[in-house]
C-alpha positions as YAML, in Angstrom:
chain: A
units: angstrom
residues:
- id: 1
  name: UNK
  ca: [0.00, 0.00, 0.00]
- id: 2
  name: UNK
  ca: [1.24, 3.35, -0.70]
- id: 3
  name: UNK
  ca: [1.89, 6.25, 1.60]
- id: 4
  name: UNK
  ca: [-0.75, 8.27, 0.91]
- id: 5
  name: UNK
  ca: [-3.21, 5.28, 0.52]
- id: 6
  name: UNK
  ca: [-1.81, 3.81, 3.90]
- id: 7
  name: UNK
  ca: [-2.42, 7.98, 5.36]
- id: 8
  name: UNK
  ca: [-6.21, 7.89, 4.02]
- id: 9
  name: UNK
  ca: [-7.16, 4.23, 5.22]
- id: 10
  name: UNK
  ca: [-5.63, 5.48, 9.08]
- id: 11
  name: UNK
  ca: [-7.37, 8.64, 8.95]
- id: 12
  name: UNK
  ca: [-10.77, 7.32, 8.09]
- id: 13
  name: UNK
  ca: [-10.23, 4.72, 11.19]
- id: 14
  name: UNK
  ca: [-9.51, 7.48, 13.26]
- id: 15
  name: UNK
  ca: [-12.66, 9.62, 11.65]
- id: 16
  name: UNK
  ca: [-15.20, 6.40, 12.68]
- id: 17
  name: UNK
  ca: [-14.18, 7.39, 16.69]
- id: 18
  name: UNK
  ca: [-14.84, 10.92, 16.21]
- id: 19
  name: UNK
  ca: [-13.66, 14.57, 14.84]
- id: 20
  name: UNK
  ca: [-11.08, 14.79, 17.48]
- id: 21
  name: UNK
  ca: [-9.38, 11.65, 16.84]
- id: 22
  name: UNK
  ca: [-9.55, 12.30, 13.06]
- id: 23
  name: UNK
  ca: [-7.86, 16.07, 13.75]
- id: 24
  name: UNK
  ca: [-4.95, 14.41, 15.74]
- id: 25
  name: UNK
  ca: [-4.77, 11.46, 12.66]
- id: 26
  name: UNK
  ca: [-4.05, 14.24, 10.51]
- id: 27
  name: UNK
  ca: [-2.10, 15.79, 13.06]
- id: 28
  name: UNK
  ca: [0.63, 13.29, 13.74]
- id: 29
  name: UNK
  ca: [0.97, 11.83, 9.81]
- id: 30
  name: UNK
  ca: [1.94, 15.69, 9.12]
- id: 31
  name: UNK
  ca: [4.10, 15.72, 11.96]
- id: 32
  name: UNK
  ca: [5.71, 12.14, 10.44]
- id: 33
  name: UNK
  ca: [6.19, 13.76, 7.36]
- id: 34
  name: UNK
  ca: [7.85, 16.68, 8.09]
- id: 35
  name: UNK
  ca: [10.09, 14.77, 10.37]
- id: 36
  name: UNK
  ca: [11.07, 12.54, 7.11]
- id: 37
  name: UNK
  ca: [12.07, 15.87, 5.16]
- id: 38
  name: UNK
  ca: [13.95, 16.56, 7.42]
- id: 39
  name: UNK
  ca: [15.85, 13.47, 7.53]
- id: 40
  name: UNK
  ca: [16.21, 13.33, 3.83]
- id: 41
  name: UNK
  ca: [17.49, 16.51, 3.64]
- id: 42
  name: UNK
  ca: [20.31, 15.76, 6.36]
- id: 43
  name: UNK
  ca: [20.70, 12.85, 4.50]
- id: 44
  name: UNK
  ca: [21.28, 14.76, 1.44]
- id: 45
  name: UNK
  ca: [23.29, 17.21, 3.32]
- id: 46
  name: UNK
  ca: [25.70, 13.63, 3.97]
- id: 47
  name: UNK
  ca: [26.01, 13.05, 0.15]
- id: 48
  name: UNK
  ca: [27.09, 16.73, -0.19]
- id: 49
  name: UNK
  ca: [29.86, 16.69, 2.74]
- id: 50
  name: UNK
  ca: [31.09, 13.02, 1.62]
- id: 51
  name: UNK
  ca: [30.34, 12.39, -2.03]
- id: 52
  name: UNK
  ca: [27.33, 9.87, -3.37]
- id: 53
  name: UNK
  ca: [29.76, 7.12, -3.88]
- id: 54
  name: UNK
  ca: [30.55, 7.04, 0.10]
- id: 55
  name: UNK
  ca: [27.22, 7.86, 1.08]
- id: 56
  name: UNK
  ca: [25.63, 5.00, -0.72]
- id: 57
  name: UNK
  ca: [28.48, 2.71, 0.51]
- id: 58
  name: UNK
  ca: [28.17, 3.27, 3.92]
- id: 59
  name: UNK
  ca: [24.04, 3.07, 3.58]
- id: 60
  name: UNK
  ca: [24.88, -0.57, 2.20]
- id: 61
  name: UNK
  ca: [27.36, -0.80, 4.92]
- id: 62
  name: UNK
  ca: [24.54, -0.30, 7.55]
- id: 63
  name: UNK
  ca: [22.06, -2.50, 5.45]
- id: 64
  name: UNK
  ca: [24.45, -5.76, 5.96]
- id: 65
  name: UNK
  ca: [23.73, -5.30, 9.57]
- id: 66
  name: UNK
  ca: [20.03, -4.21, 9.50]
- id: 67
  name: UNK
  ca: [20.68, -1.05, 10.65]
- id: 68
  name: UNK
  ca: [18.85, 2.24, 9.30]
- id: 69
  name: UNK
  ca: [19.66, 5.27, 11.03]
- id: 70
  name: UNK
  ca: [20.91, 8.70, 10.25]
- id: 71
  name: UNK
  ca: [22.91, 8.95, 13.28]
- id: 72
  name: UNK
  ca: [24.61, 5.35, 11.91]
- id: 73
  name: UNK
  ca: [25.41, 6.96, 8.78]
- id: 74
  name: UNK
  ca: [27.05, 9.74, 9.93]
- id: 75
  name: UNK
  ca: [29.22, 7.64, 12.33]
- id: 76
  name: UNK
  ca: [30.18, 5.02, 9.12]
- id: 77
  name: UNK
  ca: [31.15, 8.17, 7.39]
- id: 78
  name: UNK
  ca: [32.73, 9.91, 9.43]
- id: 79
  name: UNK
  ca: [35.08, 6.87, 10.59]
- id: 80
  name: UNK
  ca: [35.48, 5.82, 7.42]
- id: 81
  name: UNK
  ca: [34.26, 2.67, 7.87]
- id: 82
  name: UNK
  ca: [32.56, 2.94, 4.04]
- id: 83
  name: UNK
  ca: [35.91, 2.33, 3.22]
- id: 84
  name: UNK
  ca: [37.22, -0.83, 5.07]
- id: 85
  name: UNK
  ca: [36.96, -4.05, 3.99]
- id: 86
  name: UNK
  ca: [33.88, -5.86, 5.78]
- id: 87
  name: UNK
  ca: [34.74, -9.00, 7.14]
- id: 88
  name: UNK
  ca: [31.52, -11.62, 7.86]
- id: 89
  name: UNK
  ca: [33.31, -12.61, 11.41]
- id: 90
  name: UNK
  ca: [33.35, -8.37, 12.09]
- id: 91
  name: UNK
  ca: [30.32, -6.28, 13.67]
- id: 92
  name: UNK
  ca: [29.54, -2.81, 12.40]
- id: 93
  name: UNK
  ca: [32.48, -1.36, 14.36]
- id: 94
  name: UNK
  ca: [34.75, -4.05, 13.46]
- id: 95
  name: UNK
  ca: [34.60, -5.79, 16.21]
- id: 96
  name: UNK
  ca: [35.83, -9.42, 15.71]
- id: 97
  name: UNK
  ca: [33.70, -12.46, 16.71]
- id: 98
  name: UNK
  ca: [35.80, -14.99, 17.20]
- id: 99
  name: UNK
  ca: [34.51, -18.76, 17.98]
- id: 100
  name: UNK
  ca: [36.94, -19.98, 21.54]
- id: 101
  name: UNK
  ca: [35.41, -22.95, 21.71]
- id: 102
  name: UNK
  ca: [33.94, -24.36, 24.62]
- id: 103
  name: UNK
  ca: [36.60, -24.68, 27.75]
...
């Protein structure tokens, strides 16, 4: 379903219980959205201060480990961690995980 389908569909739930609940519907999906400008926009603002190529490297970086955050971004970028070689046996910070056996 599509953002603004998905948008409609909530605020005509939130219409059935009432005006009020409808007005605060519309309320916090235009608060959402305006939050993800924003984000895009720092996110852009990433692309412009690093390049595309090391933007979209650390984004696939972060995607390896299921991680989707802006703040994550900016760290990747600005440890250049885009750049090193990603081991399977590493976490995101390149923390080994290494198998001791049991003792």
């Amino acid at each position: 379903m599509e953002f603004q389908e998905t948008m409609d569909s909530t605020i005509a739930l939130a219409s059935a219980a009432g005006p009020f609940s409808s007005w605060l519907a519309r309320r916090l999906w235009t608060r959402a959205a305006r939050e993800a400008s924003w984000d895009c926009q720092q996110l852009m603002g990433l692309a412009h201060s690093f390049s595309s190529p090391r933007l979209e490297a650390a984004i696939a970086r972060l995607m390896y480990y299921g991680v989707e955050d802006l703040e994550s971004v900016r760290f990747v970028l600005e440890h250049d961690l885009d750049q090193a070689v990603r081991r399977d046996d590493a976490d995101l910070d390149g923390q080994l995980h290494l198998d001791f056996g049991n003792p």
